[in-house]
N, C-alpha and C positions, 0 to 999 in steps of 0.2 A: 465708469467703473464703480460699484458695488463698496461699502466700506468693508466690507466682510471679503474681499478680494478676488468674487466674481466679479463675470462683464457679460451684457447680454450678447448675443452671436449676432455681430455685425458685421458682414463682406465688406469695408471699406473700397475694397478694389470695384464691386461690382454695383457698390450703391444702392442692396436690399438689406433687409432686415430681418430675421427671425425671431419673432413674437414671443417674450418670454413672459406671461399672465404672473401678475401678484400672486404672492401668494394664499393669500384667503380664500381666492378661486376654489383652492383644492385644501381647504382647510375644512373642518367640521369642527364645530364650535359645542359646548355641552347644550346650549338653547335644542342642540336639533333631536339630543339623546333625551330630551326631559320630557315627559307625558304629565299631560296638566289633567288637573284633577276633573274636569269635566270627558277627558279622554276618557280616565278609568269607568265611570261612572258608565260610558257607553257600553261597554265590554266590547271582547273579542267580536264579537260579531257585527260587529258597527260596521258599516261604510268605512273606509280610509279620506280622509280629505285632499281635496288637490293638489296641496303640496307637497305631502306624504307621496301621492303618486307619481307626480315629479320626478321627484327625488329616489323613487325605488327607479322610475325611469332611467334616469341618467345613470343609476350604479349599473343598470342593467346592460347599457351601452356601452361602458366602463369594460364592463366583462368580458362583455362580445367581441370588445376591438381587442383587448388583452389576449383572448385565446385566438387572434388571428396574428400576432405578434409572435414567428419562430424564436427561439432561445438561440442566439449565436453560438455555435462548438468551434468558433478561432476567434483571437485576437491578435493582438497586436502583432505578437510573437512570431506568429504564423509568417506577418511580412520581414520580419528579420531578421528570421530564421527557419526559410523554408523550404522542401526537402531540395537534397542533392538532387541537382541539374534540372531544375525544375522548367527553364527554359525551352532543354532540349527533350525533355519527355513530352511538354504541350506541343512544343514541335512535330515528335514524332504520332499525338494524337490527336494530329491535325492531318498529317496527310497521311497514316495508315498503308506506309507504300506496301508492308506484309504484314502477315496475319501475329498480332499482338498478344503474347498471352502473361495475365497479369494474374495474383493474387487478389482475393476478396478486397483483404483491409488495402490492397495498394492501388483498386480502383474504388476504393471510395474515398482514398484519400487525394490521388488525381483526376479522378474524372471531374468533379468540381471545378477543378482549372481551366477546362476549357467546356463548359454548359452553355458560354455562350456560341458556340459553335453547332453542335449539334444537340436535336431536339428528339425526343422521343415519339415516334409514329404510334408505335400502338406492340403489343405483347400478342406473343404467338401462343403462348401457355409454357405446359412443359412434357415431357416425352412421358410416357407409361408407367415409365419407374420414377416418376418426379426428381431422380437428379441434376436432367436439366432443363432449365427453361430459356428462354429466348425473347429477346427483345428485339424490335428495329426502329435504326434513325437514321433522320435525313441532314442534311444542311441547311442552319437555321434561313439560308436564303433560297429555297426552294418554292418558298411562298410570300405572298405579302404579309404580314401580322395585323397588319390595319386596313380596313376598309372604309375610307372617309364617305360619312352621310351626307344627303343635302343640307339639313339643318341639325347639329345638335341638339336637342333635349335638357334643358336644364336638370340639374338631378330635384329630387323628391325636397332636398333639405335645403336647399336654394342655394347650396354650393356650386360653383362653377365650375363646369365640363373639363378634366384633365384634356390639353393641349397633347395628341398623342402624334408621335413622327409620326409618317408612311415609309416602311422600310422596303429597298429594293424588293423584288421577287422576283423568282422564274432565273434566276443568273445562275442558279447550281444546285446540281441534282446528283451530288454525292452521295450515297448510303453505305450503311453497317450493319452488318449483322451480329449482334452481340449473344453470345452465349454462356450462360452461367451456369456451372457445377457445381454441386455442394454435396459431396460423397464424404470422402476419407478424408481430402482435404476439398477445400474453397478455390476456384478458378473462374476469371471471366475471360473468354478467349472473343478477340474484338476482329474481323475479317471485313472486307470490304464487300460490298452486295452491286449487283449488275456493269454496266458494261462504263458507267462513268468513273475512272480510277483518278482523275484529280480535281483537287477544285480549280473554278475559273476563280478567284482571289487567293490574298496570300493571311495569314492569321493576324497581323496587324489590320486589315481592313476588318475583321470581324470584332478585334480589338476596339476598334475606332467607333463602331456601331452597338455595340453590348458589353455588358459589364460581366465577370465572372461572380458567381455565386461567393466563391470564396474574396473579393476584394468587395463586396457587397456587406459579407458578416461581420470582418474586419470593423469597416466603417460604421456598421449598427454597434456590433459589442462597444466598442471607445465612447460611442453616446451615452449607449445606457450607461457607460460608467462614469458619466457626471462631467463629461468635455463636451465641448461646442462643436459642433461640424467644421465650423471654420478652421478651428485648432485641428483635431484630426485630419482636415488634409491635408495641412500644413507637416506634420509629424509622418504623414502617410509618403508625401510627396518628396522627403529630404535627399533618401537614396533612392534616384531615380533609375538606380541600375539594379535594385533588386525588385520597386516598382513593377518596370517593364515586364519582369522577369515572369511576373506572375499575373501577366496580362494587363497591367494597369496604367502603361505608356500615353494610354489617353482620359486617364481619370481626372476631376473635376471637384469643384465645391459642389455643385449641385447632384452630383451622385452621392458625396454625404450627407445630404438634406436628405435625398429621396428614401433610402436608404434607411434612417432614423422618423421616418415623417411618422406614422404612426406610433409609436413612443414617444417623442415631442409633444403631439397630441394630446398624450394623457398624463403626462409629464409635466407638468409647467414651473418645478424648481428652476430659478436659473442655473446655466451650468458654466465652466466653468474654463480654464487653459489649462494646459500642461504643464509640470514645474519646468522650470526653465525658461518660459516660454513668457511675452506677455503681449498686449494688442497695442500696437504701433498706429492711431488714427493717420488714416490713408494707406498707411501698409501692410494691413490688416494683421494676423499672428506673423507675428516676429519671434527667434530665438533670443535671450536675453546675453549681454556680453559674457563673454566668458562660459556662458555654458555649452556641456557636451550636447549632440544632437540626441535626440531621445532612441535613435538604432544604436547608435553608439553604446549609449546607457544601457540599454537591453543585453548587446550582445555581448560585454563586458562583464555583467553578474548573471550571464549563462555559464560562461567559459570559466570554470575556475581554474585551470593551467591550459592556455593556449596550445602546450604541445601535444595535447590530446584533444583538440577541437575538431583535427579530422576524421577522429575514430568514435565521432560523436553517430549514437545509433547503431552501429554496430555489433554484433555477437563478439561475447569475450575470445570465444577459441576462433576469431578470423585470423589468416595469416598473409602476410605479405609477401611479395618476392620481386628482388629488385630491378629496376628494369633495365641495369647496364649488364642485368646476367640473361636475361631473354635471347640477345642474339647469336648466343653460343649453340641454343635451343633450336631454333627457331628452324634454321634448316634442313632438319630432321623432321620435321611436325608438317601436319599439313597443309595443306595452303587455303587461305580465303576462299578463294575461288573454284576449289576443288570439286570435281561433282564422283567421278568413281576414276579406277585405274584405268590402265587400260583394256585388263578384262573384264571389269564390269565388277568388280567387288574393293569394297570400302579400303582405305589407306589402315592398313595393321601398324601403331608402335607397339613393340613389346618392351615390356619397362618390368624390369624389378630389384632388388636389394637384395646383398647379399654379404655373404662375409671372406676373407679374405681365404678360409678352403670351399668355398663357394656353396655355404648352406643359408638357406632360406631359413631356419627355423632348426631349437634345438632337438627338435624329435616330430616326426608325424601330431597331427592337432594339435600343438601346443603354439600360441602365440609368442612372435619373438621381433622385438622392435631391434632392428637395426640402424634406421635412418635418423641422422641429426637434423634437428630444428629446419637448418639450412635446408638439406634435401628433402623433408619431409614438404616445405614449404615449393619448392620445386616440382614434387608430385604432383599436387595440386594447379600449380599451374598447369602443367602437362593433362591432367585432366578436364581443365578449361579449355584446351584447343581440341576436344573430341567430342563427337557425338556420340559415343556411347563407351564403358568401360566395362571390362569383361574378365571374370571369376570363374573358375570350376566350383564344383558345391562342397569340395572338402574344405575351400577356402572360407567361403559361406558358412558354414557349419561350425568351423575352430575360432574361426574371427570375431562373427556376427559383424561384420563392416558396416559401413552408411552407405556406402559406395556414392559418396558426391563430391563436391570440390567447395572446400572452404576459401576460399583466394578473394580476397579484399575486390569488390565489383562485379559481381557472379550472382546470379537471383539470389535472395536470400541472407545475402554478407555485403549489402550495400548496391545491389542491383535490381532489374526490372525483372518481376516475374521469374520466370525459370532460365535466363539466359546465361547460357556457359554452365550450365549444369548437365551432367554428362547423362544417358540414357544408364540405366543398370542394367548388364547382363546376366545371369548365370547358367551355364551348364551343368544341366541335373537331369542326366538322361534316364536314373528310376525314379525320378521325384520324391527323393529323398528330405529336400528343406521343406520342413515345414514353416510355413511363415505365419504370425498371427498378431494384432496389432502393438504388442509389447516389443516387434521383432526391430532392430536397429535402423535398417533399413527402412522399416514402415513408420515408422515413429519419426524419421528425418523425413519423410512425405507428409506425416501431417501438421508438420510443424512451418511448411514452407519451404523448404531445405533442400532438398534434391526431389526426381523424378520416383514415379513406381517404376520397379523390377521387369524386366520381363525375363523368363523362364524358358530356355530350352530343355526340350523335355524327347524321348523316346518314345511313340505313340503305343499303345497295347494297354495303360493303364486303365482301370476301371477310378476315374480320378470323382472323388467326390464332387459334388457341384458348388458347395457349401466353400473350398478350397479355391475354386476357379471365380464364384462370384466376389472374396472375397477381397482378392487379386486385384479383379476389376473395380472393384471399390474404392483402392487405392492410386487406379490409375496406369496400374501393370498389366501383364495377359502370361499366360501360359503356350510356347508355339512345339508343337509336334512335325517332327522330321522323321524324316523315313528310310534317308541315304546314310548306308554303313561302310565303314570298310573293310579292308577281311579278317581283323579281328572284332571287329563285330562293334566296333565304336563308328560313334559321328563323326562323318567327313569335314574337315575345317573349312574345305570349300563350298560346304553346301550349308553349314553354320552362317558364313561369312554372306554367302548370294540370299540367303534368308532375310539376314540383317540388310543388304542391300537393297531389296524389294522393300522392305519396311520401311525405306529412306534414310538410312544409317548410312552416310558418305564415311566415318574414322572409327577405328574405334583401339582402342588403349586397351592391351594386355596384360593384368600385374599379377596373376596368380592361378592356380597357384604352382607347386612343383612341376606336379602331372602335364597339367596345359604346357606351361614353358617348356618342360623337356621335348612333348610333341611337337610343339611349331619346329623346335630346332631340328628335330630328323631331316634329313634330307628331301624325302618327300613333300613335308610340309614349308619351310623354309623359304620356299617362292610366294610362299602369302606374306611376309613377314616387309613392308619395307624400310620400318628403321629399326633399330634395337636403341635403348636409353637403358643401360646400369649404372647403379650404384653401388661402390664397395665401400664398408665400413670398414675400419682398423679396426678388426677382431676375428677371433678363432672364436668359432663356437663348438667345435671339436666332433671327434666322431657320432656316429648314430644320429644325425639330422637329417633334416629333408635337403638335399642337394641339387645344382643342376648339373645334368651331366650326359647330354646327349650319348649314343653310342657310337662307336668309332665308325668309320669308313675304311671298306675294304677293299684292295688294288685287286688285279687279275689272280696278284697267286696268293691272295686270301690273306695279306698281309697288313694290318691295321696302321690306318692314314689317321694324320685330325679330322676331327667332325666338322668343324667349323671352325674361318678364319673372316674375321670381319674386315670392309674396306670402309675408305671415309671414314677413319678413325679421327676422337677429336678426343681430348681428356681436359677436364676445369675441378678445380677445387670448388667443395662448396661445403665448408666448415672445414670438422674433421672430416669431414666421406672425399669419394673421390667418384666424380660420374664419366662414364665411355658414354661416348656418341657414336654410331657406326649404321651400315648398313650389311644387308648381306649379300655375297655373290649370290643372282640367281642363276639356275639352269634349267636350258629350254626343256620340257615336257614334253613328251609326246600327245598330238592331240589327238582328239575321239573321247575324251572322257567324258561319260553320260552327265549330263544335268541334274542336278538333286529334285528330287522330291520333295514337297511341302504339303504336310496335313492339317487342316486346324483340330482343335482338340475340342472336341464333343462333350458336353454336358450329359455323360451318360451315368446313368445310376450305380453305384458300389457294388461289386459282386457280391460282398457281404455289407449288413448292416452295421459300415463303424461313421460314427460321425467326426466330423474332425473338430468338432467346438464343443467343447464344456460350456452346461448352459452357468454354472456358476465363475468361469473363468471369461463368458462372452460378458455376462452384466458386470464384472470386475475391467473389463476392457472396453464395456461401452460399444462393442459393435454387435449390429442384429443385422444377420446376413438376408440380403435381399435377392429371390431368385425371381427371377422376369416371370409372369404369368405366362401360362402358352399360350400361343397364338393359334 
């Protein structure tokens, strides 16, 4: 040991040594800055002498191996404190059993974890409109990496040939098809490519054979900052359950050499241990008595109140809901496994809030918050068990909603990608909303946060293009239907088979008057198969939006209730009070024709109005992109 309280990096355990050069090596002395008066005398234009040339040699080397030296972007931290489930996301993109889709920043910040797994074949480009481009990869064991020659080649510098494995090949021919977006928002969507859906090993054998890029930076950054390799494994290796976690169940001292070897290199300070820490001859780094482990240390002046370490990373307005109130829920909602009804159209809840003379709202467009903390956080959950949530446009229009689901493990609020984030509906059959990137909606798209809109619409419009691209920009679309009924409105069932062909299996009703009072008619009512309300303790009093179906009439014209619910269930949650119910259905007669489906055409404005101020587009940052024609 050092009097100064370094120690050179000696593997006691393995009985090598890493070279740590005096330090004069890399010292320059004023002898080498002095120009002796016969120099000057030459002038600039002189010859340089040999060891001048040397010497600009070696810095020149200096340089070259410096700029081939990446700058690590993790350290330590990264192992001990690293994202939520990190395990089971490398898991899940490891065997890819469905089609992944993730955020920019959240595949660059996992795909690193498993690099050693798959390898990039080669770039397909990107489609017309350069939104998206296309990569593909195989399984890093689809080929050999090394081809042993008869004789290695000494190299040029009389260094000796890297000793390189022979890694299996030919054992798995997995592929991927990766797709990436960069529109309104950022998405890499990850699918599996031909007819091979699993690997023949499991990710610890890939484990066991490659190291990940990110337990590689790790182990460079703790170098460069003045530790021994020995000691960072030793520090790296303590919890071997967060280790594994992040693929590094079979790391090694000699991945920390490899690792730092080119910084070492040019490097020749000695370095040093961790506090805590010191070199036990033959037991190589040892913790010292009494001290904490250095994850310990870390995760301890991350956390400054433990009761908020699980809400670490998270958006302030996430919400929770508890899970001994889920199974009150739950039997109403619909099921994992669900694919459509029995007639072929997606599972309807209809949910809304209301007040105790059953108004939505104290006056037509005026926003009116009914639901407490409790239920409001309920919502949301209910909006994470559906694939899409569905609005009328006056709802739209008074609200300006997000229409997503804030619920603690939902893409965006501590989950993967877009999952449990509901699809946006609205109904706007004269395409009234206009949407433009300040819109609430669209602004929870590019933040991450929920899905784009899609729009049901009335087809006859002369719809700008400018409107329609800008939609798709964001990841929405505008859909035109053609089935009315005899008052001249869209059919719920041809809404509904719409959304089903789309791949919409649920979808969540919350708004607004109009729509609710619709599904409740009698007519419509067989769509409907749970209902979820919420009543508030409160009067909002006359002249509000209400629900209030119209009565049923017996034979001699005499007014019945409109509606009585079965499978009733009632649960406090706060102050509110929510029903759970279903409704009687009644058989239909059948023959009813099929809906019609139009898409909606990029057709030019009857008249010249545009739908973007160019002073409101450069304020919003969007320049609308129309496809070149084909």
């Amino acid at each position: 040991m050092a009097e100064d309280g370094r120690v050179d990096d000696v593997d006691a355990t393995a009985g090598d040594t890493t070279t740590t050069a005096a330090a004069d090596n890399n010292t320059t002395t004023a002898d080498n800055d002095t120009t002796s008066p016969a120099a000057d005398a030459l002038g600039s234009g002189s010859p340089p002498q040999d060891d001048q040339i040397e010497q600009d040699a070696t810095q020149a080397d200096v340089q070259d191996n410096s700029a081939q030296i990446p700058v690590p972007t993790r350290n330590i931290r990264d192992l001990f404190n690293p994202p939520r489930n990190i395990a089971g996301i490398r898991q899940r993109l490891f065997d890819v059993a469905e089609k992944i889709e993730l955020r920019k920043d959240e595949f660059d910040l996992y795909w690193p974890y498993v690099d050693n797994v798959w390898v990039r074949q080669h770039r397909a480009g990107s489609d017309k409109t350069g939104l998206y481009k296309t990569d593909y990869y195989a399984c890093r064991l689809q080929r050999p990496t090394y081809t042993p020659k008869p004789v290695d080649k000494p190299r040029a510098d009389g260094t000796p040939t890297r000793k390189k494995q022979i890694r299996e090949g030919g054992k798995c021919h997995m592929k991927l098809k990766v797709i990436r977006y960069e529109g309104g928002y950022q998405s890499v969507t990850i699918n599996q490519l031909g007819d091979k859906t699993q690997h023949l090993h499991d990710l610890d054998h890939m484990d066991r054979i490659k190291r990940t890029t990110v337990l590689m930076e790790i182990a460079r950054s703790e170098v460069m900052s003045g530790y021994m390799p020995a000691s960072v494994y030793t520090v790296m290796s303590e919890d071997e359950a967060r280790l594994a976690a992040s693929g590094g169940r079979h790391l090694n001292r000699n991945d920390v050499r490899n690792a730092s070897q080119v910084w070492r290199q040019q490097h020749k300070d000695p370095l040093r241990v961790h506090e805590g820490y010191k070199y036990d001859h033959g037991n190589g780094i040892v913790r010292q008595d009494g001290a904490l482990p250095l994850v310990q240390r870390v995760v301890n002046a991350e956390i400054v109140d433990p009761t908020l370490a699980y809400y670490a990373g998270l958006p302030p307005n996430t919400l929770r809901f508890p899970e001994e109130l889920r199974p009150f829920l739950d039997p109403y909602l619909p099921r994992h496994d669900l694919t459509f009804t029995e007639d072929g159209l997606p599972h309807v809840t209809l949910t809304y809030a209301t007040s105790l003379d059953s108004s939505l709202s104290l006056a037509p467009g005026i926003q009116t918050v009914l639901s407490g903390p409790h239920s409001k956080a309920m919502t949301h959950y209910l909006r994470s068990k559906h694939d899409a949530i569905l609005v009328g446009v006056r709802t739209a229009l008074a609200d300006d909603p997000a229409l997503n689901c804030r619920l603690e493990g939902v893409g965006g609020y501590g989950g993967l990608g877009w999952e449990g984030q509901p699809r946006p509906i609205i109904i706007d059959p004269g395409a009234r909303w206009l949407l433009t990137p300040q819109t609430r909606v669209i602004r929870t798209v590019s933040e991450g946060k929920g899905r784009g809109p899609w729009i049901v619409i009335a087809p006859g419009f002369a719809m700008d293009p400018n409107r329609i691209e800008m939609l798709k920009y964001y990841g929405g679309q505008y859909t035109g239907l053609t089935d009315f009924d005899k008052r001249w409105r869209l059919r719920w069932e041809a809404i509904l088979r719409a959304l089903a062909a789309e791949g919409i299996r649920s979808v969540m009703i919350e708004g607004g008057g109009m729509v609710i009072n619709e599904l409740l008619r009698p007519e419509h009512s067989n769509l409907v198969s749970s209902v979820v309300v919420t009543v508030a303790p409160t009067y909002l009093g006359q002249g509000g939006v209400t629900v209030s179906p119209p009565p049923k009439l017996d034979a001699a014209r005499r007014p019945q209730p409109a509606l009585r619910f079965k499978d009733v269930r009632w649960q406090s949650f706060g102050e509110d009070a929510v029903m759970c119910g279903r409704i009687p259905h009644v058989e239909t007669p059948a023959g009813v024709p099929p809906p019609s489906m139009t898409p909606v055409t990029m057709a030019p404005p009857l008249r010249p109005v545009s739908f973007f101020n160019s002073s409101v587009d450069a304020q919003n940052g969007f320049q609308p992109r129309v496809p070149p024609s084909s």
